[in-house]
C-alpha positions in Angstrom: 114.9 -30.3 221.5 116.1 -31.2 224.9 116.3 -28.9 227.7 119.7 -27.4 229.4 119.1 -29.4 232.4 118.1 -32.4 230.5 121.5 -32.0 228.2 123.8 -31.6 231.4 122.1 -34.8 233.0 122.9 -36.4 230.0 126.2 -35.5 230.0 126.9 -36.4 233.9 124.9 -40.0 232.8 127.5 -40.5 230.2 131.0 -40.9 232.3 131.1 -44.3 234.3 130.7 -42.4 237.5 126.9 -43.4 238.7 124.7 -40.1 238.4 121.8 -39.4 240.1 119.6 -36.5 239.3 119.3 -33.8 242.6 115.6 -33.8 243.8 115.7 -30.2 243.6 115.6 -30.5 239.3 112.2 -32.4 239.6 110.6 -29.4 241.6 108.1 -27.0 239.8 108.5 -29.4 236.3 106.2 -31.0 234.3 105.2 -34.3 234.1 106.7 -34.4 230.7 109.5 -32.3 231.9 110.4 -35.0 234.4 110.2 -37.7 232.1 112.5 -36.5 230.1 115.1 -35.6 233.2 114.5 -39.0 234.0 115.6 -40.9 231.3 118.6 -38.4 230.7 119.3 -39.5 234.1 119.8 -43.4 233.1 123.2 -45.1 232.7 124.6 -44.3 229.0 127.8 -46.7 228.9 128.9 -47.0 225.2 132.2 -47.5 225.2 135.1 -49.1 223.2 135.4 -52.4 225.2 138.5 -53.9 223.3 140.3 -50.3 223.8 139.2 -48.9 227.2 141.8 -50.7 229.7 140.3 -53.3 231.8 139.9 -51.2 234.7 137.6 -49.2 233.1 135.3 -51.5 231.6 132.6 -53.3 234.1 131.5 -56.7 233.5 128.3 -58.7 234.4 128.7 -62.6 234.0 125.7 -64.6 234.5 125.8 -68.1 235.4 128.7 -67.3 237.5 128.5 -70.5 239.3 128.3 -72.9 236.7 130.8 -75.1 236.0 132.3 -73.0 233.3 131.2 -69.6 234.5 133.8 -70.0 237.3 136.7 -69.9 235.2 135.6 -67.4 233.4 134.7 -64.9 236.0 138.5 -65.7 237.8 139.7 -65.1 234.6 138.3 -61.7 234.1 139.3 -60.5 237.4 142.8 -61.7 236.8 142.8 -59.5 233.8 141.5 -56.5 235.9 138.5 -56.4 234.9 135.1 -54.5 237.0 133.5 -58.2 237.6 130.3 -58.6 238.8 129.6 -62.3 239.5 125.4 -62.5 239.5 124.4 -66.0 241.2 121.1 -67.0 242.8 120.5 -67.1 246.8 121.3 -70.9 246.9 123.7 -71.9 244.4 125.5 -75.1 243.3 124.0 -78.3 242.1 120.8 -78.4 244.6 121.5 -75.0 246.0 123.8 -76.5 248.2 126.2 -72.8 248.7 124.6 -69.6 250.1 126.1 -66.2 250.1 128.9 -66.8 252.4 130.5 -69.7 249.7 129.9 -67.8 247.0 131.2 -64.4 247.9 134.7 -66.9 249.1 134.8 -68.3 245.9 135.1 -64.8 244.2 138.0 -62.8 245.4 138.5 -59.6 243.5 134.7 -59.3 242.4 131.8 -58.4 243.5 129.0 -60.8 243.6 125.1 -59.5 243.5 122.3 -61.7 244.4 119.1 -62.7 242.2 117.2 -64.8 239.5 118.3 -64.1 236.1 114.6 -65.9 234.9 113.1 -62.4 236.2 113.6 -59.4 234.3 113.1 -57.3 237.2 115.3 -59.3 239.6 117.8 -59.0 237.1 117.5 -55.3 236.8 117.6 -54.6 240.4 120.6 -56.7 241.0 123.3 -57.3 238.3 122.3 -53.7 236.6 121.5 -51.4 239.7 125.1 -49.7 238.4 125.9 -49.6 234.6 127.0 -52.9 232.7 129.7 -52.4 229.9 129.6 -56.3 228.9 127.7 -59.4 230.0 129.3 -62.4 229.8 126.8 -65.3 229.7 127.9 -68.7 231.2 124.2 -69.9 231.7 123.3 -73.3 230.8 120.1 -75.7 231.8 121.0 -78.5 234.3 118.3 -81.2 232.4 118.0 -80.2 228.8 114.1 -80.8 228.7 111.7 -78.1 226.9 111.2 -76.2 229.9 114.5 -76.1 231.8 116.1 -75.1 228.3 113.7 -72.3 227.3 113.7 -70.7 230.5 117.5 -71.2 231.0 119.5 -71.2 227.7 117.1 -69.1 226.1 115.2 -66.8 228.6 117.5 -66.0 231.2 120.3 -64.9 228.5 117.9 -62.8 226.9 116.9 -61.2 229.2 120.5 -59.9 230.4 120.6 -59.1 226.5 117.7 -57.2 226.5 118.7 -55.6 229.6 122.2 -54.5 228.5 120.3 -53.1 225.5 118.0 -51.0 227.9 121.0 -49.6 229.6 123.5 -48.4 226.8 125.8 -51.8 227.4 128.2 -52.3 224.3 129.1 -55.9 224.1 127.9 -59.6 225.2 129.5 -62.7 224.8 127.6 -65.8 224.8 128.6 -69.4 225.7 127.1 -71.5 223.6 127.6 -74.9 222.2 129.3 -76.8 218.9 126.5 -79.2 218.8 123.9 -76.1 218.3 124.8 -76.8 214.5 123.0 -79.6 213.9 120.4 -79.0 217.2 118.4 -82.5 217.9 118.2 -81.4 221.3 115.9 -79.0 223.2 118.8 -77.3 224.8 120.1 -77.1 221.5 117.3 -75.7 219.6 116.9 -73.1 222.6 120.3 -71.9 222.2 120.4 -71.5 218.5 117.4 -69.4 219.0 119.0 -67.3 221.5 122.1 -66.7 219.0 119.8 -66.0 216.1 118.3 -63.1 218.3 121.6 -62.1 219.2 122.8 -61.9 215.9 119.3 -60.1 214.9 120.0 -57.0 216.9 122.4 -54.1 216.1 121.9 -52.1 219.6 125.3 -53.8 220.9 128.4 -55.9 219.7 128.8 -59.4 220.5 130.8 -62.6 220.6 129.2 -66.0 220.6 131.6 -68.9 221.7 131.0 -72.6 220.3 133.5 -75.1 222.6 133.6 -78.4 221.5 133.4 -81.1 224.8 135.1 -79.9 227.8 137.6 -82.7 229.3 135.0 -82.6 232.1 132.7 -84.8 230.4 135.3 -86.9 228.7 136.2 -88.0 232.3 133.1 -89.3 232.8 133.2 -91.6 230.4 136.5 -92.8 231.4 135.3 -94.0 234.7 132.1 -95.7 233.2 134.7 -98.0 231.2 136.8 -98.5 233.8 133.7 -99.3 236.2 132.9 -102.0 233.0 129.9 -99.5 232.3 128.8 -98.8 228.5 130.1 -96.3 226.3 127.2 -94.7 224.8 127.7 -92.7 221.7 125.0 -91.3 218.7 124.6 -93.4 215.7 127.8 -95.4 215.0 130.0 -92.9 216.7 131.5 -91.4 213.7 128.5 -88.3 213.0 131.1 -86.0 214.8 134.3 -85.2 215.9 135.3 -83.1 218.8 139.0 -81.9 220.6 137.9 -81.0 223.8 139.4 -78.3 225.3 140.0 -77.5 228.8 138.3 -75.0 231.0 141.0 -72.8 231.7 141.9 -72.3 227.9 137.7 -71.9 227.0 138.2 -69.1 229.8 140.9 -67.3 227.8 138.8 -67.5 224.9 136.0 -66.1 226.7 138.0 -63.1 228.0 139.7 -62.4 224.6 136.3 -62.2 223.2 136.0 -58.6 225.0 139.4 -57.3 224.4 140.2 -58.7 221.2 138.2 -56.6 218.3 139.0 -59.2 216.0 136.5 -61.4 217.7 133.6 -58.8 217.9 130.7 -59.6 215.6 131.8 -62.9 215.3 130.5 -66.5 216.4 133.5 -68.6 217.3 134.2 -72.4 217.0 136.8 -73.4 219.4 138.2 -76.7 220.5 141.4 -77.7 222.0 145.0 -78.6 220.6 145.2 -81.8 218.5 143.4 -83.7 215.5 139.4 -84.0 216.4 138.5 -87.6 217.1 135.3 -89.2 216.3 133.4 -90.4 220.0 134.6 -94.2 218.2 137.6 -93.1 218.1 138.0 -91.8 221.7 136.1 -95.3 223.2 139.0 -97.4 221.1 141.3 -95.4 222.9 139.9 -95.7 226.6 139.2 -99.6 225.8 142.9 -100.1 224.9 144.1 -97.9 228.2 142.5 -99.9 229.9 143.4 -103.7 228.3 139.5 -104.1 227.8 138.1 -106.1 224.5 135.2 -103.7 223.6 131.9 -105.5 222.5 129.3 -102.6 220.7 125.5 -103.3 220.2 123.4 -100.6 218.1 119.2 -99.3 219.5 119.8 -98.2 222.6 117.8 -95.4 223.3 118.3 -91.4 223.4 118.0 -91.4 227.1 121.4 -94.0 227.6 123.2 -91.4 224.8 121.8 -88.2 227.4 123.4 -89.6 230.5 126.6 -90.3 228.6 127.1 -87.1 227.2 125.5 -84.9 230.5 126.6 -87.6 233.5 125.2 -90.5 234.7 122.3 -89.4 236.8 120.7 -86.8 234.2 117.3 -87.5 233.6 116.4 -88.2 229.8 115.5 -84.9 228.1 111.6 -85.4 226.8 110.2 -86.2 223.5 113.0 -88.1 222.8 111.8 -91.0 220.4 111.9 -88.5 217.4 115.6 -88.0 218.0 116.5 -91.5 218.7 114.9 -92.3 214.9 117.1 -89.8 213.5 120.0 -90.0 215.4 120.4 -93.8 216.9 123.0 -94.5 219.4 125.6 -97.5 220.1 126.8 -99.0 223.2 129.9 -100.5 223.8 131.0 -102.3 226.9 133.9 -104.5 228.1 133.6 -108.7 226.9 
C-alpha cells in the first residue's frame, strides 16, 4: 500500500499544475521510502484530449520546423492549444535558422531546444513539464537506411516512448500513403514506427496517411517547363494520388486530437477531386504547357527519387532491388 504522503503527492502530480515534492518530505525516509515519493512525484496527465478544451490540453509537436510541421504547429495555436514547438539548435535545410528565427516564426507557442535522436535531450527539453499529446511532423531529409531509421523511426519513438513514461494520452503521427506498399527505406521505417504504435495500449493515437502535398507537384511542374524529364515509377499508372494542400493536412492533423472519432484510427487523406495516376498528371502539365511529350522506360530509381523528393536529393541506397520491382519512365518535351 502507498503511504499518506506518497497518496497526496500523487494526488498534487495529477492536476496540470507542475508539482514538485518539498525537500522536507525526503528527510529522515528510506531509500525505498524516497523512491516511492519520487515517482508519485512525476507528471500523471491522463486526460480526455477530445473533451478537455484546448486551453487545457498541452501539446508537443516534433519536427516543428519541417515543412509540414509548420502548419501544423500554427494550426494548433490558432485553436488555443498549449503548443510546444521542439526544434534543434540550428534548424532549416542546413541549419541555416538559430533560436532567434525560430522563436519569430512561432507566435503564441513556446518553442524548447534539443535533439529528438537523444532520449535524454528529449526528456530534458520537450518534457521538462507534462505533455498531453505529441504531434509528430518528423520526416528524414535523404530517405537512405540511416537517415530514415534514426529519423522516421527513432526520433518518433522515442517521443512515443517518452509520452508513455510521463502519463501522455494521445499521439498523432504523420506518416505517409506510400507506406502501403513500402519499397523505400523511409517507407519501411515508417511502417515500422506505426506497427509499434499500434502495438501499444499505454496511450491513444491517430496516424495520418496524406497522399502528395502540392509542394512536390510544383516541382515537377517547373522540370517540364524547364524541358526537364518527368520521372514517374513503372508506367506511371501503379498509383493514384489527390494531393492535398498543407493548410487542409494541418486541419486534419488538429482534428486528429479533438475529434474522438479519429482516435484509434490510421487515416488516409488526400485532397478534393478524382485521384490521378502520376501519367495522368504529366499529360496534363505537357498540354499546359503546349509540349508534345516523348516517354522512354529503364531509367533508374535514383532519376524516380529526385522526382518525387526534389531535384538535388541524393539517390536513397540499395536501390537496384527496387528499380527491378518497380521500373520507372521518363518523359520529356520532343
Amino acid at each position: 500500500m502507498r503511504s499518506s504522503s506518497a497518496l497526496l503527492i500523487a494526488a498534487a502530480a495529477s492536476s496540470h499544475a507542475a508539482f514538485v515534492a518539498p525537500p522536507a518530505l525526503f528527510t529522515g525516509r528510506s531509500a525505498a521510502a524516497r523512491a516511492e515519493l519520487r515517482a508519485a512525484a512525476a507528471p500523471v496527465c491522463k486526460i480526455d484530449v477530445a473533451a478537455t478544451p484546448p486551453s487545457d490540453v498541452r501539446v508537443l509537436v516534433v519536427g516543428a520546423t519541417g515543412y509540414i510541421g509548420r502548419f501544423v504547429t500554427k494550426e494548433l495555436v490558432s485553436r488555443g492549444y498549449q503548443v510546444t514547438a521542439l526544434a534543434r539548435e540550428q534548424s532549416g535545410v542546413g541549419g541555416k535558422k538559430g533560436r532567434a528565427e525560430v522563436v519569430a516564426d512561432f507566435p503564441g507557442a513556446k518553442v524548447a531546444f534539443g535533439d529528438v535522436t537523444d532520449a535524454a535531450s528529449l526528456r530534458a527539453s520537450g518534457f521538462a513539464e507534462p505533455v498531453d499529446v505529441v504531434v509528430s511532423c518528423l520526416a528524414s531529409r535523404t530517405g537512405g537506411v540511416e537517415d530514415s531509421n534514426k529519423i522516421d523511426y527513432g526520433a518518433s519513438k522515442n517521443a512515443l516512448d517518452e509520452l508513455i513514461a510521463q502519463g501522455g494520452s494521445h499521439y498523432v503521427l504523420l506518416s505517409a500513403i506510400c507506406v502501403q506498399k513500402p519499397l523505400l527505406e523511409f517507407q519501411r521505417a515508417k511502417l515500422r514506427l506505426e506497427e509499434a504504435i499500434t502495438a501499444q495500449s499505454d496511450v491513444s493515437y491517430s496516424i495520418v496517411r496524406p497522399t502528395a502535398f502540392f509542394k512536390s507537384l510544383a516541382g515537377q511542374v517547373k522540370l517540364v517547363q524547364e524541358g526537364k524529364p518527368y520521372v514517374m515509377f513503372g508506367d506511371g499508372k501503379l498509383s493514384r494520388a489527390n494531393a492535398i494542400s498543407e493548410a487542409d493536412l494541418a486541419r486534419v492533423m488538429a482534428d486528429c486530437i479533438s475529434d474522438a472519432s479519429k482516435h484509434g484510427e490510421i487515416l488516409p487523406v488526400g485532397g478534393p477531386g478524382n485521384a490521378l495516376t502520376p501519367l495522368q498528371q504529366s499529360e496534363i502539365l505537357f498540354d499546359l504547357f503546349g509540349l508534345e511529350p516523348k516517354c522512354d522506360r529503364g531509367a533508374t530509381l535514383a532519376h524516380a527519387w529526385r522526382g518525387a523528393r526534389g531535384p538535388h536529393t541524393a539517390a536513397p541506397p540499395h536501390t537496384p532491388r527496387a528499380s527491378r520491382r518497380a521500373g520507372t519512365s521518363r518523359c520529356r518535351s520532343r
